[in-house]
N, C-alpha and C positions, 0 to 999 in steps of 0.2 A: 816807869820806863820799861820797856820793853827789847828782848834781846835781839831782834831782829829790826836790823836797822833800812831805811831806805834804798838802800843800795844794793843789800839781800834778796829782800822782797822785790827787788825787779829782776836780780838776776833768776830768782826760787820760776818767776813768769815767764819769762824768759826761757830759761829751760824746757819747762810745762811744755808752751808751745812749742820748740824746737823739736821735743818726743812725740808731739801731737801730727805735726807735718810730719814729720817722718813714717810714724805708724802708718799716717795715709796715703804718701808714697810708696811704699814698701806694699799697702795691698793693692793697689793702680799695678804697679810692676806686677804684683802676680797675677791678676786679673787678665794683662796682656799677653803674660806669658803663656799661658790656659787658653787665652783664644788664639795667639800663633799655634799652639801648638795641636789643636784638632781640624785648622784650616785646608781645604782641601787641595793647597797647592805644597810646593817644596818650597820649606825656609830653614836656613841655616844661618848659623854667625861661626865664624873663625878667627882664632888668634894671627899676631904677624907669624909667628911660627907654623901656620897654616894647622895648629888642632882644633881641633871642632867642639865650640864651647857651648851650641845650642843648635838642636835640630829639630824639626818635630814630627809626630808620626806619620805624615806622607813623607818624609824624608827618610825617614828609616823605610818605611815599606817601599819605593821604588828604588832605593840602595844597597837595601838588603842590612845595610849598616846599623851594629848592635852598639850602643856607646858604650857597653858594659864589658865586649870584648878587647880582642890587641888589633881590631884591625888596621892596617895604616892611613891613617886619614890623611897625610899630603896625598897619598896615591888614588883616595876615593876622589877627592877636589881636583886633583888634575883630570879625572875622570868626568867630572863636572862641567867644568871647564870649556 
């Protein structure tokens, strides 16, 4: 008899898979994110509270916008706008 019963072994598979689609979700997302982000136009994503959760390098360089500093970001996006 064995300590792992039928019901283990499918959830143990089950699991397995679930880390498996995820790992390869997780590098799809960064892959898109790496090519938004050298594309040669302006992309941005914002919260409802209007901060800027994702820019990428032509958005920073035609905005001047540093995401590492304080600048106000509702003020860059009404700017946008």
């Amino acid at each position: 008899m064995t300590e792992t019963t039928p019901d283990v072994a499918a959830l143990r598979r089950e699991i397995h898979e679930l880390k498996t689609a995820l790992a390869s979700e997780r590098l799809r997302s960064e892959r898109l994110l790496e090519a938004f982000r050298h594309v040669p136009v302006v992309i941005f994503a914002a919260d409802d509270d209007g901060g800027i959760i994702f820019c990428n390098d032509e958005f920073q360089r035609v905005t001047g916008y540093d995401p590492t500093n304080g600048i106000d970001q509702q003020e860059l996006i009404d700017m946008l706008m």
